[in-house]
MILO-751121 format. One record per residue (C-alpha): residue number from 0; x, y, z. Coordinates in nm, 2 decimals. Layout:
<r><seq>NUM</seq><east>X</east><north>Y</north><up>Z</up></r>
...
END
This chain:
<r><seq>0</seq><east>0.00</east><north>0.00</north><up>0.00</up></r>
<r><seq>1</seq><east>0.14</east><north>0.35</north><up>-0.08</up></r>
<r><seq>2</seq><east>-0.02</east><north>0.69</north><up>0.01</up></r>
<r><seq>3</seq><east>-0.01</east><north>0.94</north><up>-0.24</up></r>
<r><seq>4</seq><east>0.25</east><north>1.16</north><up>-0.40</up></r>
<r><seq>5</seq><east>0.28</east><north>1.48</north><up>-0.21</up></r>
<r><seq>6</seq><east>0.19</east><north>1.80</north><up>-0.44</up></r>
<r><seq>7</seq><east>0.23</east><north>2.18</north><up>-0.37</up></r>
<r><seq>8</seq><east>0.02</east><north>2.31</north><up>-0.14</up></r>
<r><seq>9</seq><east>0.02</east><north>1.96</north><up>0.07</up></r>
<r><seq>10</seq><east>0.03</east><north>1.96</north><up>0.49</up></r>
<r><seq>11</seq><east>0.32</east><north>1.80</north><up>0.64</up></r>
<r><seq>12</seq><east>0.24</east><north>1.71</north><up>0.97</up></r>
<r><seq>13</seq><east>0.60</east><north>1.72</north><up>1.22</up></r>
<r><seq>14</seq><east>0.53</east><north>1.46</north><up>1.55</up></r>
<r><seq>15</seq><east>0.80</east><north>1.36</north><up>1.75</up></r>
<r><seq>16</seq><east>0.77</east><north>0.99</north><up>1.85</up></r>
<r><seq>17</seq><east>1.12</east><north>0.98</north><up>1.99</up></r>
<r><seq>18</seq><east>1.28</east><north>1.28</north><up>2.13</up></r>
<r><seq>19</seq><east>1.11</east><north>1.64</north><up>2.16</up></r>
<r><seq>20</seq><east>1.12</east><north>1.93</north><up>1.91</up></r>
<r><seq>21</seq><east>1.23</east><north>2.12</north><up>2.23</up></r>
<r><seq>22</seq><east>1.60</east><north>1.97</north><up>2.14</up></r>
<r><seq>23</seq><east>1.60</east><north>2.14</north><up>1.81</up></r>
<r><seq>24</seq><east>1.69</east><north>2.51</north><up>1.82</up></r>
<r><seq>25</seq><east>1.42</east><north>2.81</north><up>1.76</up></r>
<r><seq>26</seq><east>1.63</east><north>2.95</north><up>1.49</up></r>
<r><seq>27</seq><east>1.68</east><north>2.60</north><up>1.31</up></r>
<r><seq>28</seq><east>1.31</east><north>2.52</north><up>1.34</up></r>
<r><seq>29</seq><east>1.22</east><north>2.83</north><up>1.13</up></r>
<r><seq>30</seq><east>1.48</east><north>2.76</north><up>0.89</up></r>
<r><seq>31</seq><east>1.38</east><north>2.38</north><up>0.85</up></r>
<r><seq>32</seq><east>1.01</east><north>2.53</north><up>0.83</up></r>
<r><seq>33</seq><east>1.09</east><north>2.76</north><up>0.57</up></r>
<r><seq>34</seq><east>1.27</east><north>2.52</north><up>0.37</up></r>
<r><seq>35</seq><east>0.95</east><north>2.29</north><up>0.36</up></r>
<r><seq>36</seq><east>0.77</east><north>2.60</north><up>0.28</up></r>
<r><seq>37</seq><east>1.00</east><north>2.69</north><up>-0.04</up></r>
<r><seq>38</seq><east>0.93</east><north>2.36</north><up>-0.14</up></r>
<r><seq>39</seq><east>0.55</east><north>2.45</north><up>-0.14</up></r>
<r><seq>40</seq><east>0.47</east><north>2.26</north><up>0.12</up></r>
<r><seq>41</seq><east>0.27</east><north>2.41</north><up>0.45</up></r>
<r><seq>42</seq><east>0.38</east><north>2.27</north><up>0.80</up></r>
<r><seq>43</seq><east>0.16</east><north>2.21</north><up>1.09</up></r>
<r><seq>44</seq><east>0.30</east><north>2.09</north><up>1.45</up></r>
<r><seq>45</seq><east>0.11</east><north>1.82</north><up>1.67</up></r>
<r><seq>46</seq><east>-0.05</east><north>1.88</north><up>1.95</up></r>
<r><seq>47</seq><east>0.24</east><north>1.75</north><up>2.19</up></r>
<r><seq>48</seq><east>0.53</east><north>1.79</north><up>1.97</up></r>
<r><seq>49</seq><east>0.74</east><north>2.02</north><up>2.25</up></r>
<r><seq>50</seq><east>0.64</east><north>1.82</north><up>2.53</up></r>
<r><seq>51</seq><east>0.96</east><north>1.74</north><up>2.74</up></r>
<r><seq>52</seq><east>1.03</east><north>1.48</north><up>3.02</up></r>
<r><seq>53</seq><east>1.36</east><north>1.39</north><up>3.19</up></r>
<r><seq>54</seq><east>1.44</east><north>1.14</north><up>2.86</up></r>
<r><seq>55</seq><east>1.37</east><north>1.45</north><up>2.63</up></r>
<r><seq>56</seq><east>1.07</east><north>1.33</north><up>2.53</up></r>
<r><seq>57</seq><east>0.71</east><north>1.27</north><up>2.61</up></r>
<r><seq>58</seq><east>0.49</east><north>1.04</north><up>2.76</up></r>
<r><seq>59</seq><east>0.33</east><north>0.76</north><up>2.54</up></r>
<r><seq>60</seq><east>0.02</east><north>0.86</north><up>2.55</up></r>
<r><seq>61</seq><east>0.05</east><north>1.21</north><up>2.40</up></r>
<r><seq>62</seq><east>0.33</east><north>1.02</north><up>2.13</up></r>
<r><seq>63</seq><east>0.08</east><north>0.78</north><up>2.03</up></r>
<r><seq>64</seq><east>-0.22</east><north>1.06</north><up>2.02</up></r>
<r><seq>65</seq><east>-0.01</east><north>1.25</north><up>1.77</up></r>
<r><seq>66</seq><east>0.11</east><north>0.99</north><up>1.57</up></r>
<r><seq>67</seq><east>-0.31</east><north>0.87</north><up>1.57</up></r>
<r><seq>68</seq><east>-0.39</east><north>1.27</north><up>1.48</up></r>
<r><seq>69</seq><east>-0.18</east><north>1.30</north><up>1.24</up></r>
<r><seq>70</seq><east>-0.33</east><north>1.00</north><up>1.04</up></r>
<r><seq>71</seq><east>-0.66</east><north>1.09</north><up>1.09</up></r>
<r><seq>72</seq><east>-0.66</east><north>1.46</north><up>1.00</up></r>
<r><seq>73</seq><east>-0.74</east><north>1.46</north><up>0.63</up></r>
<r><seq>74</seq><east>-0.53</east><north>1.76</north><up>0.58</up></r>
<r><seq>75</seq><east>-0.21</east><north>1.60</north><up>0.63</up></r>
<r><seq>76</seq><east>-0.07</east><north>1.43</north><up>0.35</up></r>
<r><seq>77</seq><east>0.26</east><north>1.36</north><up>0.46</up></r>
<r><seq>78</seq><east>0.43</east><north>1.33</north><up>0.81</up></r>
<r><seq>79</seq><east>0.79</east><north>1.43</north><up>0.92</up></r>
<r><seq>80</seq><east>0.97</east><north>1.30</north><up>1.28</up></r>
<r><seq>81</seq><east>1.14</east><north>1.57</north><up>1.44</up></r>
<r><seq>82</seq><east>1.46</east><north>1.40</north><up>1.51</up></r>
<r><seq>83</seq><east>1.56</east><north>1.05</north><up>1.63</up></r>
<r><seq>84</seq><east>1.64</east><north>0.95</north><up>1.99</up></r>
<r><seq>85</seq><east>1.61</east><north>0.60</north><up>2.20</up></r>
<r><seq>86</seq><east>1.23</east><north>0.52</north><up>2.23</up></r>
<r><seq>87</seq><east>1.02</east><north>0.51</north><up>1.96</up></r>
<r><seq>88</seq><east>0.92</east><north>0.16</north><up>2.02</up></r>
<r><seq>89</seq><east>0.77</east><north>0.23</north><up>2.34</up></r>
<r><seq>90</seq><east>0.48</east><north>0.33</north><up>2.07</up></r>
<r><seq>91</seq><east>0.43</east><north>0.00</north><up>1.88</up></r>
<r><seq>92</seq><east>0.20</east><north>-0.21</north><up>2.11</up></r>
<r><seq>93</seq><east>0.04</east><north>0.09</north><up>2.16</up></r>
<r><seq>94</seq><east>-0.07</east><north>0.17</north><up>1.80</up></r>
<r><seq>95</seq><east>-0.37</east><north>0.17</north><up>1.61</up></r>
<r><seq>96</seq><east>-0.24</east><north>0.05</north><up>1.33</up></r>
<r><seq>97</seq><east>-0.63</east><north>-0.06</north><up>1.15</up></r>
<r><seq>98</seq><east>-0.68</east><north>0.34</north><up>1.16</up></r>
<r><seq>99</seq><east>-0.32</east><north>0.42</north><up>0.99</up></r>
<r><seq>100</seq><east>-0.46</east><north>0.15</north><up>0.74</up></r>
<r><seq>101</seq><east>-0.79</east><north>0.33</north><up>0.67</up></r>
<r><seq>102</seq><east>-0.56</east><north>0.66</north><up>0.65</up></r>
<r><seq>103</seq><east>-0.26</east><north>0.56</north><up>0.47</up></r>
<r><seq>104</seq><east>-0.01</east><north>0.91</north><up>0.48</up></r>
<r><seq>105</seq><east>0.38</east><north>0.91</north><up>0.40</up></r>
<r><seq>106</seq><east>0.59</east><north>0.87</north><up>0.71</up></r>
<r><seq>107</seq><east>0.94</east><north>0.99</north><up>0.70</up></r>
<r><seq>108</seq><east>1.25</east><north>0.99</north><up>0.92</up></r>
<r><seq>109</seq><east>1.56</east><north>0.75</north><up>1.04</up></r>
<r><seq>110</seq><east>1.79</east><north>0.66</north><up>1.28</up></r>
<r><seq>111</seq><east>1.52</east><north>0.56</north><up>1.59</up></r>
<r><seq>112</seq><east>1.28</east><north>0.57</north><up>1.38</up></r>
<r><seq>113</seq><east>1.33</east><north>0.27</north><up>1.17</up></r>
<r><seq>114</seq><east>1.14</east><north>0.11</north><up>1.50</up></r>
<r><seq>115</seq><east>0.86</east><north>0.29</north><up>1.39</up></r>
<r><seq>116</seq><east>0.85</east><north>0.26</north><up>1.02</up></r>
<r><seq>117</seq><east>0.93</east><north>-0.13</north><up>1.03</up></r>
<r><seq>118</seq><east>0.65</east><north>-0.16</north><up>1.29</up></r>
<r><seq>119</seq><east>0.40</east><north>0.05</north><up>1.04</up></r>
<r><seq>120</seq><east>0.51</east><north>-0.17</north><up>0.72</up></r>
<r><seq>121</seq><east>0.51</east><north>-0.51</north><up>0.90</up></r>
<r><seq>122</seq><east>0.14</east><north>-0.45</north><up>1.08</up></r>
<r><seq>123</seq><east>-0.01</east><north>-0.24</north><up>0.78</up></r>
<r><seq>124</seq><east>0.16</east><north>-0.33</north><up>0.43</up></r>
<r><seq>125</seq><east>0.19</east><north>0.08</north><up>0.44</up></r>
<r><seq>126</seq><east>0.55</east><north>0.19</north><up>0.22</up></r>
<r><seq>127</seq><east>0.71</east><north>0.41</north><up>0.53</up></r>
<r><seq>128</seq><east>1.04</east><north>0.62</north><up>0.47</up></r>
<r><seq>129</seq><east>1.37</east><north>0.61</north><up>0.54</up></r>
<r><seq>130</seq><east>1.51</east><north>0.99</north><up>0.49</up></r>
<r><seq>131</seq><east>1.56</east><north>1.33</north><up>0.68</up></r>
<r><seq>132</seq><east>1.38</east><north>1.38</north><up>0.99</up></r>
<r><seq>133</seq><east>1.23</east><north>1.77</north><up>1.01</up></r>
<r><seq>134</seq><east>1.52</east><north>1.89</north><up>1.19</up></r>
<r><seq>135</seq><east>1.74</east><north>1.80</north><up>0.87</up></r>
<r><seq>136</seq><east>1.55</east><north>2.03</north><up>0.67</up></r>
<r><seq>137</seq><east>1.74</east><north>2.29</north><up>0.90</up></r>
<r><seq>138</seq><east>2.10</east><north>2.26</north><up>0.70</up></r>
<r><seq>139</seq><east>2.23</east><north>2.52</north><up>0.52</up></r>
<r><seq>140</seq><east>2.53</east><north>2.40</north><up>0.34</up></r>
<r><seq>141</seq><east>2.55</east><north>2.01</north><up>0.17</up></r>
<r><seq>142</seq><east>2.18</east><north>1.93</north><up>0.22</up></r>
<r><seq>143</seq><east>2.11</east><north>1.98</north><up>-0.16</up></r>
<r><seq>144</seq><east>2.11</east><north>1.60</north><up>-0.24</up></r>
<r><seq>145</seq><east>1.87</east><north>1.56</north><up>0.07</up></r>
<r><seq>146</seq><east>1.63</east><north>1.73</north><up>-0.04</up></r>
<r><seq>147</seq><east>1.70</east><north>1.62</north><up>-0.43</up></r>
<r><seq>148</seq><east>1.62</east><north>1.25</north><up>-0.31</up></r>
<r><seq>149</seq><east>1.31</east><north>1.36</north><up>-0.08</up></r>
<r><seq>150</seq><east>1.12</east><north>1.54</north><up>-0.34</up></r>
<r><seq>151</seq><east>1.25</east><north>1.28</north><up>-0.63</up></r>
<r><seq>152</seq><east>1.09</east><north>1.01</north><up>-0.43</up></r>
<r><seq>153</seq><east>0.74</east><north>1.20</north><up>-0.22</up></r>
<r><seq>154</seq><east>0.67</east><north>1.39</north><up>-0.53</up></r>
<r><seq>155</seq><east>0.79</east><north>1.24</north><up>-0.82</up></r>
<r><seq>156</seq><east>0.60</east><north>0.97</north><up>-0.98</up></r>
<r><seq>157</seq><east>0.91</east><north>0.78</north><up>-1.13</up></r>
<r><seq>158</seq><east>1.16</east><north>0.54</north><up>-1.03</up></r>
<r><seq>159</seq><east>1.53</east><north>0.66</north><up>-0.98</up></r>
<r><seq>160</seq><east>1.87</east><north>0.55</north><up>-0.99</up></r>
<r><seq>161</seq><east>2.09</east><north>0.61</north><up>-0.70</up></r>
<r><seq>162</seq><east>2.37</east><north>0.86</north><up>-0.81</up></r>
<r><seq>163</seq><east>2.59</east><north>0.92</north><up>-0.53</up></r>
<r><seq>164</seq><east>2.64</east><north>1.24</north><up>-0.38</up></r>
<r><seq>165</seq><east>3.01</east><north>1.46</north><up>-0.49</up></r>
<r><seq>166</seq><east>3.11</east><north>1.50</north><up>-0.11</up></r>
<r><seq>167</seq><east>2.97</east><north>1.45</north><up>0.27</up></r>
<r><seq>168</seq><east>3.01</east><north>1.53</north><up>0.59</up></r>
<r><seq>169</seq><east>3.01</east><north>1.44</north><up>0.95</up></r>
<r><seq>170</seq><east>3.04</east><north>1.73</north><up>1.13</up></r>
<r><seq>171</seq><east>2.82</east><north>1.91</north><up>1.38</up></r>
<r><seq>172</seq><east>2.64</east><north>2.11</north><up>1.19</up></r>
<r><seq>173</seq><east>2.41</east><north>2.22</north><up>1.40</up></r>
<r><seq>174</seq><east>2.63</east><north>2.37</north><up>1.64</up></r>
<r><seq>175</seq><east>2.82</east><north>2.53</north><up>1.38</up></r>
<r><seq>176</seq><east>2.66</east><north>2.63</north><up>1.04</up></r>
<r><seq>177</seq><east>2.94</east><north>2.85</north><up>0.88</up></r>
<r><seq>178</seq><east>3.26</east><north>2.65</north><up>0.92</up></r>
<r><seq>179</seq><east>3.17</east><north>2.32</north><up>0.75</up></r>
<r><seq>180</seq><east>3.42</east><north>2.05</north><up>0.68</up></r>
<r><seq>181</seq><east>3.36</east><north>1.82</north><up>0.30</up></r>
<r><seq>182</seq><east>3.51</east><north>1.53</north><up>0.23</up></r>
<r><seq>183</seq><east>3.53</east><north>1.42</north><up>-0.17</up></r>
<r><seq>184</seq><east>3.32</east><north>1.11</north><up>-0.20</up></r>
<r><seq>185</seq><east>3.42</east><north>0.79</north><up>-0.37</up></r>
<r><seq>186</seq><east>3.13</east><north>0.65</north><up>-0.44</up></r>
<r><seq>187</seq><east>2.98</east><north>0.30</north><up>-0.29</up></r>
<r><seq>188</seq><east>3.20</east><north>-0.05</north><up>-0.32</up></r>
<r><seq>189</seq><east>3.12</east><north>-0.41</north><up>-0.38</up></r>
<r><seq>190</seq><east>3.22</east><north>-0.64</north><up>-0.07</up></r>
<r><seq>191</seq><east>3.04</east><north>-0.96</north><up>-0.30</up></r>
<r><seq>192</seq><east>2.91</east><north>-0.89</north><up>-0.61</up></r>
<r><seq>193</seq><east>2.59</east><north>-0.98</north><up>-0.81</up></r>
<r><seq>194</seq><east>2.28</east><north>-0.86</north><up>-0.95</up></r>
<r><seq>195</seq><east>1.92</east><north>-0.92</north><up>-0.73</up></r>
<r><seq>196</seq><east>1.60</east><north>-0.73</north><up>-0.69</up></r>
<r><seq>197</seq><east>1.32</east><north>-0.73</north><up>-0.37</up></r>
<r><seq>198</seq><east>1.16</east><north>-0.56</north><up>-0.10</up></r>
<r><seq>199</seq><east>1.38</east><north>-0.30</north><up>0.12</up></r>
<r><seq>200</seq><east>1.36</east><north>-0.35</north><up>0.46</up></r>
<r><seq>201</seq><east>1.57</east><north>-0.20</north><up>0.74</up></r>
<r><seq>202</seq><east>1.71</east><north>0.14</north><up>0.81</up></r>
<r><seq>203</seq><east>1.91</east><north>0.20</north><up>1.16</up></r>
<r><seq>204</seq><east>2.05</east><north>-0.21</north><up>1.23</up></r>
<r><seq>205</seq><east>2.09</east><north>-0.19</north><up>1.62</up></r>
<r><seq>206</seq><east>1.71</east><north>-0.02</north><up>1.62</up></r>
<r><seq>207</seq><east>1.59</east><north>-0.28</north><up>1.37</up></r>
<r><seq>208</seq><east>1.73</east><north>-0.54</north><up>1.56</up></r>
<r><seq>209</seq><east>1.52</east><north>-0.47</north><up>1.87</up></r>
<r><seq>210</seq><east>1.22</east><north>-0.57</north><up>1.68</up></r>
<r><seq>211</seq><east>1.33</east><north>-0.93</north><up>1.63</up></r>
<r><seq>212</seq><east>1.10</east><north>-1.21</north><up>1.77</up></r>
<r><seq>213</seq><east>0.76</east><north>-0.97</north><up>1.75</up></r>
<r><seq>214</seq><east>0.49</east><north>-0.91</north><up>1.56</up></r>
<r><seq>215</seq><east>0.67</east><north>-0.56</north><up>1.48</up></r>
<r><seq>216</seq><east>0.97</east><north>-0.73</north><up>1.27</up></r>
<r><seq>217</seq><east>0.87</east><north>-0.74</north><up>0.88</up></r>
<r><seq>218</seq><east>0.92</east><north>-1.08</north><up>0.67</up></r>
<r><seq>219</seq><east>1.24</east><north>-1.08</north><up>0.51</up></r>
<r><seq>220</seq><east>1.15</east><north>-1.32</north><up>0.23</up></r>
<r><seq>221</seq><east>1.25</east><north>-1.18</north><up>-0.07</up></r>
<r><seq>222</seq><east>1.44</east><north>-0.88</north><up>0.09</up></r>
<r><seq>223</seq><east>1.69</east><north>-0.65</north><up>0.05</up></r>
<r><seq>224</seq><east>1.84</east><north>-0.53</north><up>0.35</up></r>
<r><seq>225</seq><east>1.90</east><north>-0.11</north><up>0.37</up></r>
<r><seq>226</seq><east>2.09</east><north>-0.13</north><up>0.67</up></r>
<r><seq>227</seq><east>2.35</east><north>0.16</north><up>0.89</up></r>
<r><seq>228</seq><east>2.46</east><north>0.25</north><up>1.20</up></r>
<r><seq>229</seq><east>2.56</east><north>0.59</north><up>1.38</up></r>
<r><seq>230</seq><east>2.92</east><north>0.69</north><up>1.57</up></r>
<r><seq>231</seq><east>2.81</east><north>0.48</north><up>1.88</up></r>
<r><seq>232</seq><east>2.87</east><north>0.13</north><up>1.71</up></r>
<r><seq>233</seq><east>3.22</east><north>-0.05</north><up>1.69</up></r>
<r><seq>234</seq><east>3.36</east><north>-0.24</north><up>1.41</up></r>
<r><seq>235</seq><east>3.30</east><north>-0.56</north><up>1.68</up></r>
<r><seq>236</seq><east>2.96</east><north>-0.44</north><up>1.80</up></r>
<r><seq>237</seq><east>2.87</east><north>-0.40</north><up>1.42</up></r>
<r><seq>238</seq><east>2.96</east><north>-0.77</north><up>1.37</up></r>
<r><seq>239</seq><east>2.78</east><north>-0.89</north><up>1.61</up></r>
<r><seq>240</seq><east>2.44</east><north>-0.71</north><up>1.52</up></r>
<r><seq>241</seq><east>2.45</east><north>-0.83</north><up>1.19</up></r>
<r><seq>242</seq><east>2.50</east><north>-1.17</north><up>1.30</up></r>
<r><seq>243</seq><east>2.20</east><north>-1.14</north><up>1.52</up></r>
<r><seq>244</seq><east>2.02</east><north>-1.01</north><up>1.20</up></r>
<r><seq>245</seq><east>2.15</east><north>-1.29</north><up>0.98</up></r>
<r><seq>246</seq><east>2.03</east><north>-1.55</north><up>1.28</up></r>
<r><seq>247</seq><east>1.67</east><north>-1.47</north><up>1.22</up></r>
<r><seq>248</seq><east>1.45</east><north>-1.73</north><up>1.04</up></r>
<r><seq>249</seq><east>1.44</east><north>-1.68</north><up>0.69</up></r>
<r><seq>250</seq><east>1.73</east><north>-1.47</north><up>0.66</up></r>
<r><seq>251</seq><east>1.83</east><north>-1.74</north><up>0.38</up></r>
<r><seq>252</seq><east>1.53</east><north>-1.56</north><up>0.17</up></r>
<r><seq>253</seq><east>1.76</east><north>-1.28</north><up>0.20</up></r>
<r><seq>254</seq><east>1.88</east><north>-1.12</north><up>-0.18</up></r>
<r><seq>255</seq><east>2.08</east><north>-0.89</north><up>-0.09</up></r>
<r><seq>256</seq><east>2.25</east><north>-0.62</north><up>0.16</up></r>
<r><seq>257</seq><east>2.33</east><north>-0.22</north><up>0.12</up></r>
<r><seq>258</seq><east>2.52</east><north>-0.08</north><up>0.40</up></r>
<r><seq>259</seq><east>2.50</east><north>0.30</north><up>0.46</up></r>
<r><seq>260</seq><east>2.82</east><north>0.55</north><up>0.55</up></r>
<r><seq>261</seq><east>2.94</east><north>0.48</north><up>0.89</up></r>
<r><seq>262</seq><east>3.02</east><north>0.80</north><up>1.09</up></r>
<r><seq>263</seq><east>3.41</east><north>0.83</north><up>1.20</up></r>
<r><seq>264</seq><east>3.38</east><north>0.79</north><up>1.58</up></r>
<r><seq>265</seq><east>3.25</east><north>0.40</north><up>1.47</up></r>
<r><seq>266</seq><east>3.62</east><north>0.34</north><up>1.36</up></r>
<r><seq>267</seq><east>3.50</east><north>0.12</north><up>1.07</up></r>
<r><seq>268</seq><east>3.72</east><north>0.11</north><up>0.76</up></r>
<r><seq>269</seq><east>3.66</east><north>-0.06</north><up>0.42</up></r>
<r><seq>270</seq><east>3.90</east><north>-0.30</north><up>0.57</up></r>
<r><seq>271</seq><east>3.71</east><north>-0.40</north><up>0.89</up></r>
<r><seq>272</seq><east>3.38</east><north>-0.41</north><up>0.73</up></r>
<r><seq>273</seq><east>3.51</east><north>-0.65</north><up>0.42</up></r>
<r><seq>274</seq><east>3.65</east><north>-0.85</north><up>0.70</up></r>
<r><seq>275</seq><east>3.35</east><north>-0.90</north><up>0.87</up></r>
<r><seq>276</seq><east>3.09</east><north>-0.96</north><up>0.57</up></r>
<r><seq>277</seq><east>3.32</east><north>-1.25</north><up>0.44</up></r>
<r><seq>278</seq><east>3.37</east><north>-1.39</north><up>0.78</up></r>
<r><seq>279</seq><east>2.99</east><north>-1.46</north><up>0.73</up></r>
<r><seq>280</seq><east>2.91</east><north>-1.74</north><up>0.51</up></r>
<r><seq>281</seq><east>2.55</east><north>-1.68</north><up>0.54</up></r>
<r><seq>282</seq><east>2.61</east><north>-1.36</north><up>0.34</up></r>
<r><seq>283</seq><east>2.89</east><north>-1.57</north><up>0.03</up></r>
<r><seq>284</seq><east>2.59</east><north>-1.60</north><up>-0.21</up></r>
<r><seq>285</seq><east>2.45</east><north>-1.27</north><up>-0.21</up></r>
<r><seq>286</seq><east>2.60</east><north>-0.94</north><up>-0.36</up></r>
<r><seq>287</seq><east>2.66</east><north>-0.67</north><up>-0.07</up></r>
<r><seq>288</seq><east>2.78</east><north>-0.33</north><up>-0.12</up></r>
<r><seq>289</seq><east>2.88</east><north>-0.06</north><up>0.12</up></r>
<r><seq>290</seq><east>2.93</east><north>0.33</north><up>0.12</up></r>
<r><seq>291</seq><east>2.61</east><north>0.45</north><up>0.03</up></r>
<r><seq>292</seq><east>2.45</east><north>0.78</north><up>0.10</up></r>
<r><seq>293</seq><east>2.23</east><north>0.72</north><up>0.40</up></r>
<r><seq>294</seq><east>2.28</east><north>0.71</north><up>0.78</up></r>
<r><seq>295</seq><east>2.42</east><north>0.94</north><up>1.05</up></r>
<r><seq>296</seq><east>2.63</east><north>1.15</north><up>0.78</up></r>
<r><seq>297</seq><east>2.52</east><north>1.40</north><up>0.53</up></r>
<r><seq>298</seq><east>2.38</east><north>1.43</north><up>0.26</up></r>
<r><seq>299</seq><east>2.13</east><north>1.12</north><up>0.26</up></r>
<r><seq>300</seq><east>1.90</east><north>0.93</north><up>0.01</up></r>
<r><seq>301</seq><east>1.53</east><north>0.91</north><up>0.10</up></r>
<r><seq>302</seq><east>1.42</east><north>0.50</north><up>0.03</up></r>
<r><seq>303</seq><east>1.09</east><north>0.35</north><up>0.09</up></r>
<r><seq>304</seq><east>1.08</east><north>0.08</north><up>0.35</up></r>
<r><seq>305</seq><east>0.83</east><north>-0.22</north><up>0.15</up></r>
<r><seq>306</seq><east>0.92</east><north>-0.03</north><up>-0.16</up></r>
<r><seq>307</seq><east>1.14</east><north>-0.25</north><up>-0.45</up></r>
<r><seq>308</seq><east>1.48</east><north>-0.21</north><up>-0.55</up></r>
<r><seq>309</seq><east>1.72</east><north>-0.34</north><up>-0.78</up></r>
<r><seq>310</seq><east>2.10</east><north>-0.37</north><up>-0.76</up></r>
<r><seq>311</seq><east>2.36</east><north>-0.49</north><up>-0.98</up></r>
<r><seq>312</seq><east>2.73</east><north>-0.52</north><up>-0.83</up></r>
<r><seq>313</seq><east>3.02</east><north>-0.62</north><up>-1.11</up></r>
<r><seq>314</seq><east>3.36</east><north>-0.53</north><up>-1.09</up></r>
<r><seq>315</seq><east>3.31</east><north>-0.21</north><up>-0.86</up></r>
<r><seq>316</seq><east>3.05</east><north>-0.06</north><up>-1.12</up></r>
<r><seq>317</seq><east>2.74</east><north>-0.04</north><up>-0.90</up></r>
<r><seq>318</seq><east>2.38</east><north>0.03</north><up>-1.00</up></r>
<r><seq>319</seq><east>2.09</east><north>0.08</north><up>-0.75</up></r>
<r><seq>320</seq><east>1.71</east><north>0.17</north><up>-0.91</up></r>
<r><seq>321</seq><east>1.48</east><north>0.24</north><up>-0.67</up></r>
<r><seq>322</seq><east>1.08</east><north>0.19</north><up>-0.68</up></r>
<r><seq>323</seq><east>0.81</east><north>0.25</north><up>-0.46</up></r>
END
């Protein structure tokens, strides 16, 4: 099931299901709401979406309620997270997820939020997306490609191939916006190559993960696994979360693996990361390719989670169509 393409003139709805809005600087709010506005879009807050507790965040009850009324207003055609955080799934038991059903709407964010858009796709068949929360939208320098891949896949009505971005950074933006550091980029590489297509599933791997053994966790038969992880993971805590993924059954209905740009505090290096794919004979039959423009560094692709992709991996030359 997908909701509609998003037009000029559409409501975006921002929630925040993990940490507050309270977190995100007045000045960078504006800005991200302007952004949206340029775009043509008009932008509406929830009810709750300031709301701050000890965690940064809010209580379940007035998470779920917006999440619930943002669905049900028939205004709102598309809905943006604020930013990510730690708790998201304390929503998913919680859920109505027959009324999302009845009022399908586009769901967008990552990091934390792959909890919640996993949750939504597994329980509903709804396409959620992986791609900039709201509080992206407040980047001033190297967010062009962003914003190129959000609109290319919420308003566009055609598929896309997956051109990767001339430079990115990891950097604190947000706490400086002027003195920016760029770093050329190379472009994705093959770890084991081939040529598959199927449904993306995934998005942040240690926040997928905690979705294993419920109701929550999509099917990964005929898959292809979108998968990253933020400066917090290790090359060995990596390892061991994608052996826990690789663990669950039917993982040998798997066709395929993209792994995101890893931030420079996880220490990972093309060597580490080749090292621990092949260690994995689970993973010897299916092609696998790493570096690409999504995760906790800038600029990212928007993909849909239950939306289709195709990959072909030969010789380092790498192609990635996308379809919703």
């Amino acid at each position: 099931m997908r909701a509609p393409k998003l037009k000029a003139g559409d409501e975006i709805r921002v929630i925040s299901p993990s940490r507050s809005l309270s977190i995100i600087a007045e000045d960078h709010r504006n800005i991200a709401k302007t952004r949206l506005e340029e775009l043509g879009f008009k932008v509406s807050f929830s009810e709750n979406v300031l709301e701050s507790d000890e965690f940064v965040s809010s209580s379940i009850r007035s998470r779920v309620d917006d999440l619930h009324a943002a669905f049900l207003d028939p205004n709102v055609k598309a809905i943006l997270t604020t930013i990510g955080g730690f708790n998201s799934n304390q929503l998913l038991k919680y859920i109505d997820y027959d009324l999302i059903k009845a009022n399908p709407k586009r769901i967008c964010g990552y990091s934390d939020i792959t909890a919640l858009s996993n949750a939504i796709y597994a329980k509903t068949g709804l396409i959620t997306y992986s791609g900039p929360h709201f509080s992206t939208f407040a980047m001033l320098q190297g967010n062009t490609f962003t914003v190129e891949y959000f609109t290319k896949i919420m308003m566009q009505d055609t598929d896309f191939k997956v051109i990767h971005s001339e430079q990115w950074s990891d950097d604190p933006w947000y706490l400086d916006q002027e003195n920016r550091s760029f770093i050329t980029n190379d472009g994705p590489y093959v770890i084991n190559p081939g040529e598959t297509s199927g449904t993306i599933i995934g998005g942040n791997l240690c926040t997928l993960n905690l979705l294993q053994g419920t109701d929550f966790m999509p099917s990964l038969k005929d898959s292809i696994l979108f998968v990253e992880d933020d400066y917090e993971v290790q090359p060995y805590t990596f390892d061991r979360d994608i052996q826990s993924l690789i663990h669950q059954p039917s993982f040998e209905e798997v066709k395929g693996i993209v792994i995101g740009r890893f931030q420079k505090g996880s220490n990972m290096t093309k060597e580490k990361l080749v090292k621990i794919i092949r260690s994995k004979s689970e993973l010897n039959h299916i092609p696998v390719i790493a570096d690409v423009d999504f995760g906790h560094t800038t600029p990212i692709i928007t993909f849909p989670v239950g939306g289709k992709v195709s990959i072909r991996a030969i010789e380092q030359q790498i192609e990635i169509s996308i379809t919703e």
